[in-house]
C-alpha positions as CSV (number, residue, x, y, z in Angstrom):
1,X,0.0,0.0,0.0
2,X,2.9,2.0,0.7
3,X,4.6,1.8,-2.4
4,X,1.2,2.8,-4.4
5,X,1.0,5.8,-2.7
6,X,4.9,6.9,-3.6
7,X,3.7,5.8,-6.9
8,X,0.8,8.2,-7.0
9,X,2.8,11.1,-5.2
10,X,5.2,10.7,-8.0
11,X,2.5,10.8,-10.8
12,X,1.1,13.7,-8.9
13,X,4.3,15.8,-9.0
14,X,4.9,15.3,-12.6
15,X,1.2,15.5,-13.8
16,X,1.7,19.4,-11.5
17,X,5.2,20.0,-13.1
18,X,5.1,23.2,-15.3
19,X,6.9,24.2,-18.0
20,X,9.0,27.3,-18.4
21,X,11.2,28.6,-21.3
22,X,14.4,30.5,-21.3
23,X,15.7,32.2,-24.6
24,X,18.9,33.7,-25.0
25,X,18.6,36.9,-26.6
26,X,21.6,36.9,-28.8
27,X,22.3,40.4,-29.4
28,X,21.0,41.9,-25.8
29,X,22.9,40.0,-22.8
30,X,19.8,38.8,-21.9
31,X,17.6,36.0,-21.4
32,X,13.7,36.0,-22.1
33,X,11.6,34.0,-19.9
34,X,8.2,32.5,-21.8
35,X,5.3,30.6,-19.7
36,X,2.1,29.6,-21.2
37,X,3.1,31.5,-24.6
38,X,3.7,34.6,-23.4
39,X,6.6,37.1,-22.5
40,X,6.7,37.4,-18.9
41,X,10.3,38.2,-17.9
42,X,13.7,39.1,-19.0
43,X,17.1,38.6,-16.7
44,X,19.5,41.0,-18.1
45,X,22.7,41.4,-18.1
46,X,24.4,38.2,-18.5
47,X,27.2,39.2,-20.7
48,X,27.9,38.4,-24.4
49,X,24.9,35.9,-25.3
50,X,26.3,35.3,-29.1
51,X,26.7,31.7,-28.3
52,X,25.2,31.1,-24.7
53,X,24.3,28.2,-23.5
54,X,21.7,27.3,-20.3
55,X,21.9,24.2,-18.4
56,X,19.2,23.4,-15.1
57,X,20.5,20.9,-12.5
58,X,17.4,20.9,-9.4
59,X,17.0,24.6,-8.6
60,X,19.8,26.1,-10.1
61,X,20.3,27.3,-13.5
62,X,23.5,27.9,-15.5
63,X,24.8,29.9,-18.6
64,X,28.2,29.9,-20.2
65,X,28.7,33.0,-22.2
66,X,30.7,33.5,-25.5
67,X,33.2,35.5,-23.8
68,X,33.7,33.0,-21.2
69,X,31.5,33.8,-17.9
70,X,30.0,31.1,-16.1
71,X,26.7,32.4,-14.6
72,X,24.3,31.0,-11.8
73,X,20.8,32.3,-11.2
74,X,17.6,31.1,-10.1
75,X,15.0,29.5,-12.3
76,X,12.5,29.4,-10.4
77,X,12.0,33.1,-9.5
78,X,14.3,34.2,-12.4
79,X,16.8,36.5,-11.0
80,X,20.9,36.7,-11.8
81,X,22.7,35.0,-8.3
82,X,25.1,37.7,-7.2
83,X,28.1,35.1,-8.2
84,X,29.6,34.8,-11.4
85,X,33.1,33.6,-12.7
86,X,35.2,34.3,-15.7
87,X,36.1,31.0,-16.6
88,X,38.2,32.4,-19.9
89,X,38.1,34.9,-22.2
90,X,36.0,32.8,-24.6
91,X,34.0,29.2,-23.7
92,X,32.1,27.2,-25.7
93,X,30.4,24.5,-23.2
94,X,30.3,22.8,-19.8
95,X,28.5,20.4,-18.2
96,X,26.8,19.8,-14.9
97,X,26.8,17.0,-12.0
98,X,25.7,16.6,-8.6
99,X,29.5,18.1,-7.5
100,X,31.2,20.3,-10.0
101,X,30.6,22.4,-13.3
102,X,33.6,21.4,-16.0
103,X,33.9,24.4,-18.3
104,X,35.0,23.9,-22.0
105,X,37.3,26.9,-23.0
106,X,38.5,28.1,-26.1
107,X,40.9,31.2,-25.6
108,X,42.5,29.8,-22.6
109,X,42.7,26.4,-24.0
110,X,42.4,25.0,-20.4
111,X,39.2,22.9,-18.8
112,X,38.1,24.6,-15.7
113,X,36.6,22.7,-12.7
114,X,34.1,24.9,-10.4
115,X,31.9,23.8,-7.2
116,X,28.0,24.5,-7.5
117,X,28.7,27.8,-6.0
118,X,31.2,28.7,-9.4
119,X,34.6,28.2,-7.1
120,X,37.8,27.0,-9.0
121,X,38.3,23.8,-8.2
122,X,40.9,23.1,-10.6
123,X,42.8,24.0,-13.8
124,X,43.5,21.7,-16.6
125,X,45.8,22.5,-19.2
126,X,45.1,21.2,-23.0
127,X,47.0,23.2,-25.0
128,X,43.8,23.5,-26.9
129,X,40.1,24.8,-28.1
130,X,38.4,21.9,-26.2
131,X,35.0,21.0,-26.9
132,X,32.2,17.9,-26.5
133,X,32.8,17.9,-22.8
134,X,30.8,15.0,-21.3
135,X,30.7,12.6,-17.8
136,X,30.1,9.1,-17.6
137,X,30.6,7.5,-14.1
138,X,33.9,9.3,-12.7
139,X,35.2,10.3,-15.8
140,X,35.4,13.8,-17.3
141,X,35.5,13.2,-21.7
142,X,36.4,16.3,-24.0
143,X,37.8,16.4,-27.1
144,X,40.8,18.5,-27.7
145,X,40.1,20.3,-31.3
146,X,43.7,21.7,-32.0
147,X,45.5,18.1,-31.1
148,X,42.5,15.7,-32.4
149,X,42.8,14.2,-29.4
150,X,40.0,12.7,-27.4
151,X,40.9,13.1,-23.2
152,X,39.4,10.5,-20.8
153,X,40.2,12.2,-16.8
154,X,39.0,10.5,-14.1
155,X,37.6,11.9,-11.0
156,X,39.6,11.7,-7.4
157,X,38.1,12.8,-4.5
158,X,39.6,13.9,-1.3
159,X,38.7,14.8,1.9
160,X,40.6,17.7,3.8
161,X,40.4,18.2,7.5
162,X,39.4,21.7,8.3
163,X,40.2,23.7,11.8
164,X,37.0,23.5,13.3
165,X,34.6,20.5,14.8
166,X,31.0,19.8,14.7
167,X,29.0,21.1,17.7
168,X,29.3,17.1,18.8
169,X,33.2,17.7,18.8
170,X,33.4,15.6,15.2
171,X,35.8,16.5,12.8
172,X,35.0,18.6,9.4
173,X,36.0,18.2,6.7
174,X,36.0,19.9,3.3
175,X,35.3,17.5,0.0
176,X,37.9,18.5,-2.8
177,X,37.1,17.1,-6.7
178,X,40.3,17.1,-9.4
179,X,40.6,15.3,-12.5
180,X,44.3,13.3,-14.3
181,X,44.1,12.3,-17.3
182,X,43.4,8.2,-17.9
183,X,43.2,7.7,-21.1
184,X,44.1,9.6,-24.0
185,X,43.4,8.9,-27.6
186,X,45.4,10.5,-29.9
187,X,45.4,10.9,-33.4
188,X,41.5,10.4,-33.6
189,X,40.7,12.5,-36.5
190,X,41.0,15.8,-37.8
191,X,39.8,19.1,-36.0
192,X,36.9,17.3,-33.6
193,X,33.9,19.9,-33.2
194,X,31.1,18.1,-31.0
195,X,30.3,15.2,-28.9
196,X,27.4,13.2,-27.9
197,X,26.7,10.7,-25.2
198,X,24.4,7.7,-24.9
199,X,25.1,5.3,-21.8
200,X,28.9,4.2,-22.5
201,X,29.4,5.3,-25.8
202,X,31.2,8.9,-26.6
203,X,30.7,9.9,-29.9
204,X,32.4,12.4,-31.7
205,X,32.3,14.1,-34.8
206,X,35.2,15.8,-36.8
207,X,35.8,18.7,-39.3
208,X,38.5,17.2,-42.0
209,X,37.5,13.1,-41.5
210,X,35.0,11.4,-43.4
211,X,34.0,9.7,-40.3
212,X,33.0,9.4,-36.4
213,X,34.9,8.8,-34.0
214,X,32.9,6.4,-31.0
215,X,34.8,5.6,-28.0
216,X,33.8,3.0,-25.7
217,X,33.9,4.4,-21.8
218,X,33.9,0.9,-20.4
219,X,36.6,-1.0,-22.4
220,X,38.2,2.3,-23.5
221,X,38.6,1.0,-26.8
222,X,37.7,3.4,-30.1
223,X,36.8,2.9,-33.3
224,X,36.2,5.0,-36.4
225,X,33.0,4.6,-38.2
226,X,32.6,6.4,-41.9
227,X,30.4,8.2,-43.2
228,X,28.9,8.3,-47.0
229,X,29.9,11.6,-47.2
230,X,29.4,12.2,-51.6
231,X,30.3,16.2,-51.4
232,X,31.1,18.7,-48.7
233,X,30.4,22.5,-49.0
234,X,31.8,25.2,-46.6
235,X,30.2,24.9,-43.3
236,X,28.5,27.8,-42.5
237,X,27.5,26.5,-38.7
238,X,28.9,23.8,-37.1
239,X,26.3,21.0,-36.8
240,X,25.5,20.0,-33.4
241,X,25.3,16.7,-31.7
242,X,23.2,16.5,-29.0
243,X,21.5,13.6,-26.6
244,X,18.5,14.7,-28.2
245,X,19.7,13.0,-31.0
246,X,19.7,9.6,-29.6
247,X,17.0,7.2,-29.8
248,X,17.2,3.4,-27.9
249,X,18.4,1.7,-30.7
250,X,19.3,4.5,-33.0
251,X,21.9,7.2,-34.1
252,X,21.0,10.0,-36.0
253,X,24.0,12.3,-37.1
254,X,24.2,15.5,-39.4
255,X,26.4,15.3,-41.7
256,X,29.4,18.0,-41.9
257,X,29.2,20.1,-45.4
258,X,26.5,17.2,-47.0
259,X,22.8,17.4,-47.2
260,X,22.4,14.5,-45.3
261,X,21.1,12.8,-41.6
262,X,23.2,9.4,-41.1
263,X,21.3,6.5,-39.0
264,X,23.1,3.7,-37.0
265,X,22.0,1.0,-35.0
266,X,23.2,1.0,-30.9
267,X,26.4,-0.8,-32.3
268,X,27.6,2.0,-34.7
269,X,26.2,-0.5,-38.0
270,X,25.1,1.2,-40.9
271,X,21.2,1.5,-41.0
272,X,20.1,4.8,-43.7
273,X,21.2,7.9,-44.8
274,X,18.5,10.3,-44.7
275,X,18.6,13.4,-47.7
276,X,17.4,16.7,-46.6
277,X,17.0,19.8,-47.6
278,X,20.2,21.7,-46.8
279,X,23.7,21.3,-44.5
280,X,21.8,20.5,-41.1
281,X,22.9,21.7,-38.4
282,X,20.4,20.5,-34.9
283,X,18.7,17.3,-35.6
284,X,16.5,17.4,-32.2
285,X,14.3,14.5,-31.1
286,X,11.0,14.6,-30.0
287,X,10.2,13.2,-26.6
288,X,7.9,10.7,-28.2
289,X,10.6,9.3,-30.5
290,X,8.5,9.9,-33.1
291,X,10.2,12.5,-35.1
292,X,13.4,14.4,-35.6
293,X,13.2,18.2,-36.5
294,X,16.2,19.5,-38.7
295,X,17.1,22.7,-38.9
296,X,19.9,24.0,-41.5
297,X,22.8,26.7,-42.0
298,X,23.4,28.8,-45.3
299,X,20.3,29.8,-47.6
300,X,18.0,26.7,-45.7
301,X,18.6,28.9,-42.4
302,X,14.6,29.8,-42.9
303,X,13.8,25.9,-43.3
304,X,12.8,23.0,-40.3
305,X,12.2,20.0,-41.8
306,X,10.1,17.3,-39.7
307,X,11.2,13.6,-40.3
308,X,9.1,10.1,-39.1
309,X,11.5,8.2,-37.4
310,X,9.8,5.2,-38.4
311,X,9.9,5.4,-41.8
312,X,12.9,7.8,-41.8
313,X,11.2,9.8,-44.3
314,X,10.5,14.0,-44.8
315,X,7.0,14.3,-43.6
316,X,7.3,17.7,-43.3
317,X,8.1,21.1,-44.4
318,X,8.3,24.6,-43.0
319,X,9.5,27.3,-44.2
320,X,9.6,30.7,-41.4
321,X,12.1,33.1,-43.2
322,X,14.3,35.1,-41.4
323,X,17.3,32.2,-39.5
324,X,16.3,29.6,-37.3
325,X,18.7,29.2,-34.9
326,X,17.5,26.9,-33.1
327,X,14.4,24.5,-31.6
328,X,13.7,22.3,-28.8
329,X,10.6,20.1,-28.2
330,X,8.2,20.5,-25.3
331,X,7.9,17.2,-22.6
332,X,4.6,19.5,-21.0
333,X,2.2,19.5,-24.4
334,X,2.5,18.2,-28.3
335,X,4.6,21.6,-29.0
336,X,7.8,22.4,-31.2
337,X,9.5,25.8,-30.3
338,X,11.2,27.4,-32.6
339,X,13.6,30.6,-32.6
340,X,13.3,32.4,-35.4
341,X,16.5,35.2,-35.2
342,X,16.2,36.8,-38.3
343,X,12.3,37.6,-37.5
344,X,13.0,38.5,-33.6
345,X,10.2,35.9,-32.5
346,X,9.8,32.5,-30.7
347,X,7.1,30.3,-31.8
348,X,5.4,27.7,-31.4
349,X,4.0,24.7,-33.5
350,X,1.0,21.9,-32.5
351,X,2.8,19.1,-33.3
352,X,-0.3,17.2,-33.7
353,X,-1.9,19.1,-36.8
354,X,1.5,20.9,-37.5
355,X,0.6,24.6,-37.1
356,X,1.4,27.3,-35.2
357,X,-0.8,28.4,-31.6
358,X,1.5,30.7,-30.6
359,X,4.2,33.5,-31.5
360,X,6.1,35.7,-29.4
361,X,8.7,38.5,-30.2
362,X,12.1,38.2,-28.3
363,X,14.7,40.2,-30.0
364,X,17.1,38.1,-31.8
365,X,16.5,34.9,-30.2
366,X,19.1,31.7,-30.7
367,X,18.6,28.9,-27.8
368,X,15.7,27.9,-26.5
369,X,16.1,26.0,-23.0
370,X,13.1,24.4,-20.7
371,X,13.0,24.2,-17.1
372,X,10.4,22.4,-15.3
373,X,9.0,23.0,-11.8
């Protein structure tokens, strides 16, 4: 009896959880906050937002900036926290656990390691843009852009008696997290630009290599997998690999420079290549696993295309001018947001009947982030 009523508490919770959406304004150091299809909030002054990104982890929220702040503020009721860092003079990406933030810098070509409260944990040295920064059990993954290297560092933690005792005359201690390196792999194609992740498997994708690169985090043992790649053209904006990307039992993988989506099995075989439209750049999955929206750089910036991930075919087709930067998929309703930059708006399409219920102008939007609570 017990365990039905956790079981219905939990239902509860998530059947109450609500859904909020933050948009980084590109050109305004800013981030627009959008519930229930409207504009109700904007924290300011979060530095240079050209390529910002927003991560949630319980109540906190974080943003790395494009000139290398790492920024915590509050989600829930949307306010900057008083603390910042400058990680470097320009980041790309981090990522979050329970413990630490690991920051992915380009200037500084170093990988900084911060506490939840953004204090330097640790430096590490590269000697390189890094980028594709990942965690899997106690290891730290990045890919090392300038060395086409990919670094496995594994997580030590020690415990370091402090000057003071508990009220009960125990002693305190303080819990300090550093990385060394474990396992480098070197020479594992040319320029390396993004990462993703599903369970043990690191996947990487390179600039100058007609293939991916897919590391296992288990056995530590890598393996290069080609692509059909028939013709490249210059890459206007780097494709991005993303979780969302990752289906059970399938891979789905823009292509660099080709109008194509690449499919694999769990196991890196061979399943479809998938012709679009244009170069694509996201290629985000709906919770649903139903379908996978494409977006594009170059003269297809003003195209999403919609494919069925059962029959890995087009099914869909929209064209919104301006440059769609980016979109991400609800998990509260049957919606697709899309940020339209070259419009200034963020909108919103029934993904049930495929049209739009809702449009909202944010000045020069890019990434769209959800939060739930």
């Amino acid at each position: 009896m017990r365990y039905i009523l956790m079981i219905l508490v939990v239902l509860i919770s998530c059947l109450q959880a609500k859904e909020k959406i933050f948009v980084v304004e590109r050109e305004n150091s800013a981030l627009a906050v959008i519930k229930n299809g409207k504009l109700t909030n904007e924290i300011t002054d979060m530095h240079n937002c050209n390529h910002a990104v927003v991560k949630f982890i319980g109540n906190d929220g974080y943003m790395i900036t494009r000139d290398g702040y790492l920024i915590k503020f509050d989600p829930i009721r949307e306010f900057k926290r008083s603390r910042e860092v400058k990680a470097s003079k320009s980041a790309i990406g981090f990522t979050l656990a329970k413990d630490f933030i690991a920051v992915a810098n380009y200037a500084n070509k170093t990988v900084e390691i911060f506490n939840r409260h953004l204090r330097l944990l640790q430096t590490i040295k590269t000697g390189s843009r890094n980028v594709g920064i990942k965690t899997y059990k106690d290891y730290l993954i990045f890919a090392a852009m300038d060395k086409d290297e990919i670094w496995v560092m594994k997580k030590e933690v020690k415990k370091i008696p402090l000057r003071c005792v508990t009220p009960d005359g125990k002693p305190m201690y303080e819990i300090h997290i550093s990385f060394k390196p474990f396992k480098i792999i070197k020479n594992a194609g040319q320029m390396p630009f993004d990462a993703m992740i599903n369970q043990n498997l690191y996947v990487v994708g390179f600039f100058n290599s007609p293939f991916v690169g897919v590391l296992n985090l288990d056995t530590l043992s890598y393996k290069r997998v080609p692509l059909k790649l028939e013709k490249r053209s210059m890459v206007l904006k780097v494709p991005h690999f993303g979780f969302w990307s990752v289906m059970k039992d399938r891979f789905f993988i823009p292509a660099v420079g080709d109008n194509k989506v690449f499919v694999f099995d769990k196991d890196f075989h061979y399943i479809a290549t998938i012709e679009v439209e244009g170069n694509p750049v996201f290629t985000s999955l709906s919770p649903d696993r139903k379908y996978l929206a494409v977006t594009f750089s170059g003269k297809k910036f003003p195209i999403v295309q919609i494919i069925d991930t059962k029959s890995l075919q087009v099914i869909k087709r929209f064209d919104f001018g301006g440059m769609v930067l980016h979109v991400r998929w609800s998990k509260e309703k049957p919606l697709l947001y899309i940020s339209n930059n070259g419009d200034s708006k963020v909108l919103a399409l029934d993904t049930k009947k495929w049209q739009k219920v809702w449009e909202v102008a944010v000045p020069k939007p890019s990434g769209i982030f959800t939060y739930y609570y």
